[in-house]
N, C-alpha and C positions, 0 to 999 in steps of 0.2 A: 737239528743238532741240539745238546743238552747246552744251556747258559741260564744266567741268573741278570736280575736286576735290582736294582732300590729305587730308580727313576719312576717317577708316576707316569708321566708319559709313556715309559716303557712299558710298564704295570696297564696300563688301562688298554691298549694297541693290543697286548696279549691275551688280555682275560675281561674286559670292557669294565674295570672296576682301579682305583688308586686309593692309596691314603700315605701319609707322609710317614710310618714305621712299617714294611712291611720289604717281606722278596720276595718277587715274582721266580720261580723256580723252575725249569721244563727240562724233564727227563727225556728218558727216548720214548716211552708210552704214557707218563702222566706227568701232570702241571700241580705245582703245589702254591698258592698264594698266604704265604705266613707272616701271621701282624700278630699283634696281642689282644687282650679282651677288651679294649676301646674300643675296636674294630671288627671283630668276628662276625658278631650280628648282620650288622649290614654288609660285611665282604658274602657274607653265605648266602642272602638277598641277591647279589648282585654280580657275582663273576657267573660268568659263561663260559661254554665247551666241555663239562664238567670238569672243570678245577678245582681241587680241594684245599679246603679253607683249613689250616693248620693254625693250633693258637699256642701262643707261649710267650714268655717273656725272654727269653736267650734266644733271638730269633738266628742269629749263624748258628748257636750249636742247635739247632732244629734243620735245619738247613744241610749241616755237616753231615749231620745221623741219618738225611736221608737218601745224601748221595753216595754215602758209604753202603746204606743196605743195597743199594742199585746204582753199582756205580758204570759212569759212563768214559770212553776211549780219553773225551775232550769236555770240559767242561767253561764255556765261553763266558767272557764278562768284557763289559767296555772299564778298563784301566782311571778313565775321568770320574768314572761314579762310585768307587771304591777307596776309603781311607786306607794309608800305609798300614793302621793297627790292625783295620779288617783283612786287606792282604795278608798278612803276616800271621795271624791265628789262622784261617785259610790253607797260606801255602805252608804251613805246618802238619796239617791232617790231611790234603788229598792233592801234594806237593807237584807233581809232572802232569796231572789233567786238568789244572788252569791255564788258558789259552786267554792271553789279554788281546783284544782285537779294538783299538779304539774306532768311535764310532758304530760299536757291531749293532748296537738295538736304532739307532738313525738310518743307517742302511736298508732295515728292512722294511722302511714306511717311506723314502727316499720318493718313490713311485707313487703316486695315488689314484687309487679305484676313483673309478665314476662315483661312486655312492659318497664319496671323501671328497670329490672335488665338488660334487654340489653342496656339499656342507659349507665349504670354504668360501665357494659363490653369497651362498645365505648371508653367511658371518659380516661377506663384505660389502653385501648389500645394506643392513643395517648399519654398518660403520658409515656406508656414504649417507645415507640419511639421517644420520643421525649430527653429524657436521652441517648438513644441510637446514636441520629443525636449530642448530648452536647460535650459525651465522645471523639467521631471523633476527635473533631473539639480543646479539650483543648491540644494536643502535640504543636499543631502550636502556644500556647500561652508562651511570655515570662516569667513565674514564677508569674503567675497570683494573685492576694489577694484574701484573701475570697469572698471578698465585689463584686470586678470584676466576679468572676466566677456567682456567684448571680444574678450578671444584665447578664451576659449573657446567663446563664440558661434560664431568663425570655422570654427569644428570641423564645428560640425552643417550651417553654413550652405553651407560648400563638400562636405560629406557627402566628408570626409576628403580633401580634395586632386581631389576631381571635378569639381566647379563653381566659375568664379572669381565674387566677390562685384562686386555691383553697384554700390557704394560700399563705402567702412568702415562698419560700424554703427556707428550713436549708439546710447551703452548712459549712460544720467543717472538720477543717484539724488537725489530733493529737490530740494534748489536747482539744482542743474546743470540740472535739468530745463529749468527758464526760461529757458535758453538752447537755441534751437529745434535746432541745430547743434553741439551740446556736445559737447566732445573729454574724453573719459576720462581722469577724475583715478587716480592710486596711492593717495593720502594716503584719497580716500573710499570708506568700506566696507559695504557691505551690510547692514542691522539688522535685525530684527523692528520691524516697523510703518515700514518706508519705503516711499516709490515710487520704482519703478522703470519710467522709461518707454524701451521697445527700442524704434528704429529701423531696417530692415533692408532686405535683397533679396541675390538669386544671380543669374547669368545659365543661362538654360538655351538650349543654340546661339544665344548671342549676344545673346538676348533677356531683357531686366532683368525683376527684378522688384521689389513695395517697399508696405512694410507696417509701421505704426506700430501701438501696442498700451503701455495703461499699468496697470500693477498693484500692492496691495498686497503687500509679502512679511509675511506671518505668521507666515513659519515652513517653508510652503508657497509654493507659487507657479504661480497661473494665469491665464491672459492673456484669460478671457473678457469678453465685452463686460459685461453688467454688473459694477459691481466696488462694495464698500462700504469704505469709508476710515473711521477713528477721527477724523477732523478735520472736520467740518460745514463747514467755508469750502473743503474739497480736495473733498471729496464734492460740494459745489454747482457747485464748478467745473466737476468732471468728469462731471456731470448735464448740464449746459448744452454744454458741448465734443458729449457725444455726441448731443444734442437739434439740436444745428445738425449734422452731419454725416449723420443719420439722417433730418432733413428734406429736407436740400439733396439727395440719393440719391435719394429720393421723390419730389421735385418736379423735378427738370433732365427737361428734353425737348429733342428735336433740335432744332432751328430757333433756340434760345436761343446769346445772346453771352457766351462767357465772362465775362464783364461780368457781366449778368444771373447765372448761375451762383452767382458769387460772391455777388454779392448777398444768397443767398436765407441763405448761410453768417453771413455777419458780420451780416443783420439780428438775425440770433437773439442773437449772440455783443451785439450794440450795446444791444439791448429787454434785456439784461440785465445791463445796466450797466457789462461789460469790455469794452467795444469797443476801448479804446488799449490792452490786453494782446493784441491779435491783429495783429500787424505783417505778416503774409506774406501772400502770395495762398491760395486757398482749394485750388487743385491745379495740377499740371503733367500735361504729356504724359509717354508712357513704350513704349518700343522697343526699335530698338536701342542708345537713349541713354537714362542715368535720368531725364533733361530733354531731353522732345520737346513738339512742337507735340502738341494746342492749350492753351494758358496759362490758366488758369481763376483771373482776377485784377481788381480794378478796373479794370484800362487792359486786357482784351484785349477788342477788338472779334470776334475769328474767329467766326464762327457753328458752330457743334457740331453734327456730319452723324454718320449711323448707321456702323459702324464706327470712329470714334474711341473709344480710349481713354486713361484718365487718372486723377488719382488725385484723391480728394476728402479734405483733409486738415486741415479748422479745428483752432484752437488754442487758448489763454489761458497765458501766462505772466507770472507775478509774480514780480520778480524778487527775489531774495536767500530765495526762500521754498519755488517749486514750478512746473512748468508741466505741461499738459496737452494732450498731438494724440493722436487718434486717428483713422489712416487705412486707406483701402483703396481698390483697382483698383478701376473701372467700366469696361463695355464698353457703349457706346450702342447698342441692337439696338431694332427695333420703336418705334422714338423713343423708350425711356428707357433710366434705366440701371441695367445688370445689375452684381451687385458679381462679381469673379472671382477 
């Protein structure tokens, strides 16, 4: 079907190439990818399935002109990646064959080929080892800040300027923790007997990865799954966090609604009395975006098919005190799911 994009992820999925001005374009027999002359050179290097590399500086009216000489029944776009002013010049000149479908370029990578899912394995293999080379290396540091450990996470994580990260890590010590999204204080420093909960991932050719992990520092510092904490109310929480994570892993099967999914996470989290410390959905999709389909959340209806993957991520935070996630990739194979 003929649609367009501006999304790089959408851009690259289609024609194995992105840059941040440009529309990916596909007619019913040819694909046209049009940026301007910052980019022509290397898009002509670099798209596949022959796509042609159209240059101009009006990239909608290049765009307009050419689905007017070949115009198509339906011409699709996802509604989230389009400004109202582009709409609007748009549904001006080819008014009833824009077909808004949101979601419509996530849908079509929703699924992932073998060749895509061992990219994602690669990506996350590096993410674990690279928290693994972090952990080493923080005893040797003097009572480090949030902010410092951050930038030095960034070290191992792009393995010196190789891989760009897939977000900023969330690096929370204590209380910060409780904030599921916490931005790195100065002022807070690293103790003997705090927690420490890392958030992370790299991209490996384009492909995210992303893995949470919470730990005591003693002195030491390792990020294995079991962990024992000096505090009986942190330890129960963080009993319970990995008790629903480790079931939900267990039990998800294909056929099941993100919905369901979730479900089986916050039951545990709820039967244990923190239910209103877990505000987020229990996982997201993950790609070539760190937020891809399918939503693993109260409200997602999608049904979960083999080859999706995603992340299973419950939580409990109390705030002014400590929070706890502990997550990890699944790949649905055989109808359940494999962690990677």
């Amino acid at each position: 079907m003929a649609h367009f994009t501006t999304n790089e992820s959408a851009q690259y999925f289609a024609c194995g190439y992105s840059c941040d001005h440009a529309i990916f374009l596909q007619l019913e027999d040819r694909a046209f990818f049009i940026t301007d002359s910052r980019y022509t050179l290397e898009a002509r290097a670099q798209v596949q399935g022959g796509v042609e590399v159209v240059e101009g500086s009006d990239l909608w009216a290049h765009m307009i002109d050419l689905v007017q000489k070949t115009p198509p029944n339906k011409l699709y776009f996802d509604p989230a990646q389009i400004t109202l002013q582009n709409y609007q010049r748009l549904e001006a000149r080819l008014g009833e064959k824009l077909v808004g479908e949101l979601d419509y370029h996530r849908k079509q990578r929703v699924v992932k080929t073998p060749e895509q899912i061992a990219l994602l394995k690669q990506s996350q293999h590096l993410n674990v080892q690279a928290l693994k080379e972090f952990a080493s290396c923080v005893p040797d540091l003097q009572e480090p800040s949030e902010a410092f450990l951050q930038f030095k996470v960034k070290e191992f994580l792009t393995h010196q300027g190789v891989y760009d990260l897939s977000f900023e890590p969330i690096v929370a010590i204590n209380a910060n923790a409780a904030k599921p999204h916490a931005l790195p204080d100065s002022q807070t420093h690293l103790k003997k007997g705090d927690l420490l909960l890392m958030d992370m991932g790299l991209k490996y050719q384009r492909y995210c990865s992303d893995r949470t992990r919470c730990a005591l520092f003693s002195g030491e510092l390792g990020f294995d799954r079991p962990q024992h904490f000096g505090d009986p109310e942190l330890q129960k929480i963080y009993d319970i966090v990995r008790q629903a994570q480790e079931s939900t892993i267990e039990q998800l099967r294909a056929g099941m609604t993100g919905q369901q999914i979730d479900a089986i996470a916050r039951g545990v989290i709820e039967k244990s009395g923190y239910g209103r410390f877990f505000g987020h959905g229990t996982g997201h999709g993950i790609g070539l975006d760190i937020h891809e389909l399918p939503f693993i959340s109260p409200r997602s209806q999608m049904v979960i098919e083999e080859g999706m993957v995603f992340s299973i991520e419950p939580g409990i935070y109390i705030p002014g005190k400590y929070g706890i996630r502990i997550e990890d990739l699944v790949v649905v194979q055989d109808s359940r799911a494999q962690i990677i």
